[in-house]
N, C-alpha and C positions, 0 to 999 in steps of 0.2 A: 504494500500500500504506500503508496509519493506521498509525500505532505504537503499541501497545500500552502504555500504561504500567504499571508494577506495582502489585498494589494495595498499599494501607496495614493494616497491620494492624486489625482492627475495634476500639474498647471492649472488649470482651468475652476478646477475645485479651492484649489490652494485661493487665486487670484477673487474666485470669491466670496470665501470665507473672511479673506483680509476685507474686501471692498462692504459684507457686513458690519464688520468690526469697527471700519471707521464710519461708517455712518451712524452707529449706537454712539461713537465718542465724541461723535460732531457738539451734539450740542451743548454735553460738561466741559469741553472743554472753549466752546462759545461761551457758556457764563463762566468762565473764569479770564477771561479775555476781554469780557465788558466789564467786570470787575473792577480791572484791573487798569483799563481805558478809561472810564467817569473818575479812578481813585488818581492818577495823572492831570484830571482837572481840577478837580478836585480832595484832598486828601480827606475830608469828613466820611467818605464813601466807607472808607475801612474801617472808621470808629466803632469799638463795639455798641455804644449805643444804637448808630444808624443799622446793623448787622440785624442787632436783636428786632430793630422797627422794620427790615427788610421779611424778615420771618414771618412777623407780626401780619403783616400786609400780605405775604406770599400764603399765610395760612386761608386767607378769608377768601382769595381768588382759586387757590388750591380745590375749597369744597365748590366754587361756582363749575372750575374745569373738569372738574369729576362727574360731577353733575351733566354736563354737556357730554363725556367720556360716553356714559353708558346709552345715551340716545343715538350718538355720532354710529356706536359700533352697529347699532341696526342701520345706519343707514341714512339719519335722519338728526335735526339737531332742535335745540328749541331758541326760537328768536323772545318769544317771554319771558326770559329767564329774569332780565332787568325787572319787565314790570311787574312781574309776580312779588319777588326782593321787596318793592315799594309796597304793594299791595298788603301785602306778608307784614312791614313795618307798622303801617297803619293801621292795620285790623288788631296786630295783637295791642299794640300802645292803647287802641283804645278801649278794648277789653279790661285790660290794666286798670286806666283810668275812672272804667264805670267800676270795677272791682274797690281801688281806692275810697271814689265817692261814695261806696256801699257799704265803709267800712268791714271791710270783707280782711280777715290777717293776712300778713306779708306773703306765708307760705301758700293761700289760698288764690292770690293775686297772681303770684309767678305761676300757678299752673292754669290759672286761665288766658295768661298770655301766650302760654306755649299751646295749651289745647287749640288756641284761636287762629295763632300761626303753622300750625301742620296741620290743620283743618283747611285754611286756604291755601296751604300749597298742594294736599293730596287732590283737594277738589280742583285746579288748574289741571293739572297733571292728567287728571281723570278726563277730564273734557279735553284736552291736547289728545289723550291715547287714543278715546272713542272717534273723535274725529277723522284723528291718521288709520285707526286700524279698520276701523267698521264703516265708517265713508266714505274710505278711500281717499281723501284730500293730503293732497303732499303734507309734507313736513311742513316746507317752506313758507305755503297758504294759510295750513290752519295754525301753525304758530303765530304767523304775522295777524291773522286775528285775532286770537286772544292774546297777542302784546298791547291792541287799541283795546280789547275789554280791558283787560289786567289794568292798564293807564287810566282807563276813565273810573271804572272802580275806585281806585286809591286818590283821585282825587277828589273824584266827589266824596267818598264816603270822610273823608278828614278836610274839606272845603279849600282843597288846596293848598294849607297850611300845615305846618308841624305840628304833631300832637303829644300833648304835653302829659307827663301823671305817671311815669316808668319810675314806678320802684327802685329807691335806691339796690334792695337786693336784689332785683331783676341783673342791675350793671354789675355789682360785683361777683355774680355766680358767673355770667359769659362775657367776664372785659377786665374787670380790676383783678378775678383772682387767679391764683397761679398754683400751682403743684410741684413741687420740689424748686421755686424759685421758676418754672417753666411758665410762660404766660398762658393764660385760661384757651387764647385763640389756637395758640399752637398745640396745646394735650389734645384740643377737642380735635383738630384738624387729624392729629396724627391717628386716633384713635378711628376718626369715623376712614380713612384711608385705608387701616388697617382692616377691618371689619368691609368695605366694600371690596378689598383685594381678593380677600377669604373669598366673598360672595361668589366673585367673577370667576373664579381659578378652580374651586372647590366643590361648587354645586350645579346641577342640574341647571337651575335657572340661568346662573352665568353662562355656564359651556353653550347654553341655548341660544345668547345673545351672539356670542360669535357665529355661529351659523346661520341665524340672520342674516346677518351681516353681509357672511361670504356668499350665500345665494338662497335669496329667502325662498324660491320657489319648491329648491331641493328639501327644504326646511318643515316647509307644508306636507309635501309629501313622502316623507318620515315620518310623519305623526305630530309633529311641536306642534300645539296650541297658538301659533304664530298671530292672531290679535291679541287673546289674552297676554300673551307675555309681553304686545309691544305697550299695551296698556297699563301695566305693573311697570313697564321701563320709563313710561313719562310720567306716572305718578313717583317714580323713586327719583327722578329727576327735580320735578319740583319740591320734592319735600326734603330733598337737600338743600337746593336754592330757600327753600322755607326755613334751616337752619343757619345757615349764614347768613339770610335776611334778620333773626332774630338775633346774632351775634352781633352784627352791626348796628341794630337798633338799642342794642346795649352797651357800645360805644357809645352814639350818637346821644343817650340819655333820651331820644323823644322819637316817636313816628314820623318820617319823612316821605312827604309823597315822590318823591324825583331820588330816593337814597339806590336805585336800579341804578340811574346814567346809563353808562353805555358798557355796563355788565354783561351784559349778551356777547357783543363783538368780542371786550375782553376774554373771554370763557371758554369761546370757540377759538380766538386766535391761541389762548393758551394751550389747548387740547390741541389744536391741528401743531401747533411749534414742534409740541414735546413728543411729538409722533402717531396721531392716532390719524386714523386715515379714513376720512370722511366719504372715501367709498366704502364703508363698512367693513366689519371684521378683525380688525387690526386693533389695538390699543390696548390702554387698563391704567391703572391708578398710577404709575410709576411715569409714564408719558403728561397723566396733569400735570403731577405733581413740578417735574421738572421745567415742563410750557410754563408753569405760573411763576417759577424763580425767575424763568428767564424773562417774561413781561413785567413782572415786579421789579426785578434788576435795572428792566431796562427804562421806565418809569421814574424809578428811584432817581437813576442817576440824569433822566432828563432836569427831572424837578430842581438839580441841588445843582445842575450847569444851568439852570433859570430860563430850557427852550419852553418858549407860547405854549398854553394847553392845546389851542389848535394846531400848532405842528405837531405834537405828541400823537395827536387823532388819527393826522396823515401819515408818521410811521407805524401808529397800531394797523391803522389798515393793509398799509403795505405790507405787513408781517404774515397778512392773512392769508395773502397775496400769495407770498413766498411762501409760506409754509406748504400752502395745496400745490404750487408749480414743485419742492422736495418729496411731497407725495407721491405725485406723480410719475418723478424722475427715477422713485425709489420701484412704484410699480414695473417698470421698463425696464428696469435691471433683473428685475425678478425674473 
């Protein structure tokens, strides 16, 4: 009997395995580049205070791109994600509020804010899914309508102003407190990251989302439940965006109808950066996470060299830009 030996990988394999490798390195070693580029204009960039406030900041866009993560990988994204955030600020502040007024105790008060705030983001979410999944209406459509509901919502129902009556402990459970010295924003961030990775890696429902993704027809006919899951994907989308909407609303101390801005574009440009591939199938928590250092970085270091908020606008778009043309480039190597 000869012995078989193994073969050796060919050139070709070799050539690209390396051309993976450096497109996984591209973009750590992109934020360490920008870094290091704002810290030559500026030297605060490196302070650890400005560090810890980069985190701080990267935590709260982190849950918005994760959010955007799990919709993108079926295929689809959500443009509400802003207006819900507002929505989401103002409903719970005012919940709060009439809890206050009702003399209602502190601890009774924070759970009616939260009850109020993942009640309207699971109900967005729900009406985003039935839309996309049971009407058949793009992503694109019926997001962009329930971004004009989500908007006119939160301002009428709080008259266009801030709402006032947030519990001092509302702010210091999700903003002033910390956990081993860690700030409140970033445990939670790191926590809800880890628990959505589990999701996606570990269980049925996740492994189902990728196949979505990759070709939802195949998907159907296998057996996936392919609305019901896409309807649980944009309820768990908003109801993430519903906790970072309530994180921020506990910064901000008050209900903000406009506290969305332009969260959406940011969420998606982070997700598409950090690698998730808005042809579906591609992605996971590890791709937010990193799109959001690199948009927060790159933010950061506009703000403290002092460029216009509207240039800032014009290179977040461009990023958006560019991230889907690296998609792309990436699929065609494939």
């Amino acid at each position: 009997m000869s012995d078989v030996s193994p073969s050796l990988p060919s050139p070709a394999d070799r050539r690209s395995a390396l051309s993976a490798l450096l497109w996984q390195a591209a973009l750590p070693i992109a934020l360490i580049m920008l870094l290091l580029g704002f810290a030559a204009v500026d030297s605060a960039v490196l302070t650890p205070g400005n560090l810890v406030n980069i985190a701080q900041q990267a935590s709260y866009l982190a849950l918005f791109a994760m959010a955007q993560t799990v919709v993108i990988l079926t295929r689809g994204f959500d443009l509400a994600l802003g207006p819900t955030v507002s929505m989401v600020s103002v409903g719970a502040a005012l919940a709060m509020a009439a809890g206050v007024a009702g003399g209602q105790e502190p601890g009774t008060v924070l759970l009616m804010g939260l009850a109020a705030g993942f009640a309207l983001g699971a109900a967005c979410g729900v009406f985003n899914g039935v839309v996309v999944a049971y009407l058949g209406v793009s992503p694109f459509v019926a997001t962009l309508g329930s971004y004009n509901i989500a908007i006119g919502v939160a301002t009428t129902i709080s008259a266009g102003r801030p709402v006032q009556g947030v519990p001092d402990l509302f702010s210091q459970l999700l903003y002033g407190g910390s956990l081993f010295g860690v700030p409140a924003a970033i445990v939670i961030a790191v926590l809800v990251g880890i628990g959505l990775h589990l999701l996606l890696t570990r269980t049925v429902y996740g492994r189902s989302l990728y196949v979505i993704g990759t070709n939802p027809r195949a998907a159907a006919v296998a057996g996936l439940p392919v609305k019901r899951l896409l309807v649980a994907t944009y309820m768990l989308c908003s109801s993430l965006a519903a906790l970072g909407a309530l994180m921020m609303t506990a910064r901000t101390g008050s209900g903000e109808p406009n506290l969305g801005g332009s969260l959406s574009l940011q969420a998606i440009a982070a997700a598409v950066v950090g690698g998730t591939s808005l042809a579906g199938g591609r992605g996971g928590v590890g791709t937010a996470v990193v799109g959001a250092l690199f948009v927060t970085i790159l933010s950061n270091g506009m703000n403290l060299a002092r460029i216009d908020g509207y240039v800032q606008m014009v290179v977040l778009g461009a990023i958006v830009i560019a991230g889907v043309v690296l998609d792309r480039l990436r699929l065609e190597r494939r």
